[in-house]
C-alpha positions as CSV (number, residue, x, y, z in Angstrom):
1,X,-52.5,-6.3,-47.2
2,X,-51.3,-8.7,-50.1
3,X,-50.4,-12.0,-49.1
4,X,-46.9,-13.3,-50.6
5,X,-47.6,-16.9,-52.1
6,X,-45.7,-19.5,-50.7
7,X,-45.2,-23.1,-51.6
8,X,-47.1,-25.3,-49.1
9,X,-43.9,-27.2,-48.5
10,X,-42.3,-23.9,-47.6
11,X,-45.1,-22.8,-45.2
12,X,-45.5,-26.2,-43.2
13,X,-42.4,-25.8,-41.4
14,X,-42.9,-22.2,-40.4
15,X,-46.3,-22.6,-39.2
16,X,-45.5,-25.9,-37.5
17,X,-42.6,-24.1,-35.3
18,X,-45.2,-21.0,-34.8
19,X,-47.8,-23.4,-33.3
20,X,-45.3,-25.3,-31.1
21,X,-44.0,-22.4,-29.4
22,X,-47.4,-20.9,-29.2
23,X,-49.0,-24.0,-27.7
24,X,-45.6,-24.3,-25.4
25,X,-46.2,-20.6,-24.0
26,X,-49.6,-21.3,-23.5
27,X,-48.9,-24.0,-21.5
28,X,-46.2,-22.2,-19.4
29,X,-49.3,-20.1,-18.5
30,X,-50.4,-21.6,-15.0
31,X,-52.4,-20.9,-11.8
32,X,-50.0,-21.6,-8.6
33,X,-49.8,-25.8,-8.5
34,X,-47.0,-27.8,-9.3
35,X,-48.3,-30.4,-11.8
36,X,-46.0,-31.9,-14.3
37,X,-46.8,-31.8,-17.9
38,X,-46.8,-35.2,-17.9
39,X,-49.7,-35.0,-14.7
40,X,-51.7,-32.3,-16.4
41,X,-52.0,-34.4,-19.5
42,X,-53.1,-37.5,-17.8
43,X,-55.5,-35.7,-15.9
44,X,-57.0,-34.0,-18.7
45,X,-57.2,-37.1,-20.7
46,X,-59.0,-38.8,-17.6
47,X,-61.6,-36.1,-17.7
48,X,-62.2,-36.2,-21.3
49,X,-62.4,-39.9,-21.7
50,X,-64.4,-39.8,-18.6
51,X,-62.6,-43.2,-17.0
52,X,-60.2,-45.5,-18.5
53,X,-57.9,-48.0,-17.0
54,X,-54.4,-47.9,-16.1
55,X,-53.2,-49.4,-19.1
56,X,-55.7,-47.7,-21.4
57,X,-54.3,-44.4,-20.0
58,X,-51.1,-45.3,-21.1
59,X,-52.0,-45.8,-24.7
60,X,-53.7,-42.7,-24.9
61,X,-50.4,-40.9,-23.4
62,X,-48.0,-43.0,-25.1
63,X,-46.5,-43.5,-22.1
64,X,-45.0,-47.3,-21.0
65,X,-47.3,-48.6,-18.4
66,X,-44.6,-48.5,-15.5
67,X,-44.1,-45.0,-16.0
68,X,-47.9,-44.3,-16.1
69,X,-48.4,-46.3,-12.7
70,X,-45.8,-43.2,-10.9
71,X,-47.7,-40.2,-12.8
72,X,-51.5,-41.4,-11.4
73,X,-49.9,-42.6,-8.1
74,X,-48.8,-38.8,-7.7
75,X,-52.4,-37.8,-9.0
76,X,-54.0,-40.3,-6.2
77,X,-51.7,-38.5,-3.4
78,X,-53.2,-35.2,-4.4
79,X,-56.8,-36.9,-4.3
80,X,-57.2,-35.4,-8.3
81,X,-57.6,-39.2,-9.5
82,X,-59.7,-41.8,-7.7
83,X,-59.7,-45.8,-8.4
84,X,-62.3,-48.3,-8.7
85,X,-62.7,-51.9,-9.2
86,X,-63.6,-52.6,-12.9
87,X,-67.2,-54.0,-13.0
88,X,-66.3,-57.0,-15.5
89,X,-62.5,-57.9,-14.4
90,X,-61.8,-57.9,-10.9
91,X,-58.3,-57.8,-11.4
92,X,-58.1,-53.8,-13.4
93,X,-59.3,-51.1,-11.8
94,X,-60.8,-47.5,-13.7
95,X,-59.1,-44.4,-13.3
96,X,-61.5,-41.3,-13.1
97,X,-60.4,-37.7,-12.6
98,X,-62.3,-36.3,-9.2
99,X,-64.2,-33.6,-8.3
100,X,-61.0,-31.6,-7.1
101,X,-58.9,-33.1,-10.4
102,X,-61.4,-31.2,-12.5
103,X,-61.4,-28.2,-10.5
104,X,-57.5,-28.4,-11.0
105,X,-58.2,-28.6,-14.8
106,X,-60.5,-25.6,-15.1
107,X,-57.7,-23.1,-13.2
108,X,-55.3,-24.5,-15.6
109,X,-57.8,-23.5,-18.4
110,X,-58.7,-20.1,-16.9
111,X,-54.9,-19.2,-16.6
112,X,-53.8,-20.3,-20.1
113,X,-57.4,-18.3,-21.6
114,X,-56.7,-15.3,-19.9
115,X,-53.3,-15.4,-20.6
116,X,-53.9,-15.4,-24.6
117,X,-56.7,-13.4,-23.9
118,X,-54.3,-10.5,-22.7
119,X,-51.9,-11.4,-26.2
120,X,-54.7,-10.8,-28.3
121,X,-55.8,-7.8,-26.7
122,X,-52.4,-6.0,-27.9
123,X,-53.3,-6.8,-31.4
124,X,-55.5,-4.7,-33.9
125,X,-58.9,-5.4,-34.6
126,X,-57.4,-6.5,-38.4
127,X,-55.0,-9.0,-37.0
128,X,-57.5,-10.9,-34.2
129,X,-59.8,-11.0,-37.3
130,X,-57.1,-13.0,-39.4
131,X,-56.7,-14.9,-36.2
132,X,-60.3,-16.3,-36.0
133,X,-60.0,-17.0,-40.1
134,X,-57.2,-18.4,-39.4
135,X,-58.1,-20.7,-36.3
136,X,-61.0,-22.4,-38.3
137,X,-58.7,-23.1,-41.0
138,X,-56.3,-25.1,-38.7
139,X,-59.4,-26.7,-36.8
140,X,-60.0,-27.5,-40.7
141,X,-57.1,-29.2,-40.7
142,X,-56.8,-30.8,-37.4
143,X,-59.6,-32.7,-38.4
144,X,-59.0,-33.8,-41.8
């Protein structure tokens, strides 16, 4: 196959818009659970930062606090996020996912896997190979 050269100015856009809609069908791929995007990415921060408080959270989701407060209050009615007093400043608590929140998180995972999984497995050996070449490109880039 010979690749067509295009300007990188040219290319950005297209592949910009293919990874959006990508990473917004994966997404759409979920177990039975009603979180909102807004829950799952809270959550999912939680467990990768491991605890953080309220406002921290917020930052991270650039999300005003106020509207932060009503997405872990509907996380803490589900038991998926769990308070504690902060051990310096006993007026903050920490947020932590739970045992169940990261339970949540892995069926979410599983789901959106299998459903690329199933994708890929419609495509020739030739274009899951130009795939993986170029998935380590964009990690390249993602952290550059």
């Amino acid at each position: 196959m010979t690749a067509k050269r295009v300007p990188p100015a040219q290319l950005a856009p297209q592949l910009r818009n293919a990874i959006t809609r990508l990473n917004r069908r994966v997404r759409q791929a979920r177990p039975v659970g009603d979180l909102t995007g807004s829950q799952l990415s809270a959550l999912t921060s939680l467990n990768l930062a491991g605890a953080l408080t309220p406002r921290e959270l917020s930052d991270v989701e650039r999300v005003q606090p106020p509207t932060m407060t009503k997405i872990v209050a509907k996380l803490e009615e589900r038991g998926l996020v769990q308070r504690t007093p902060h051990p310096t400043d006993g007026r903050q608590v920490i947020l932590a996912a739970t045992e169940g929140g990261r339970a949540v998180l892995e069926q979410f995972e599983r789901a959106r896997n299998e459903w690329l999984a199933d994708r890929l497995a419609e495509l020739t050996e030739e274009e899951r190979d130009t795939l993986r070449w170029a998935a380590d490109i964009l990690q390249g880039i993602a952290h550059a």
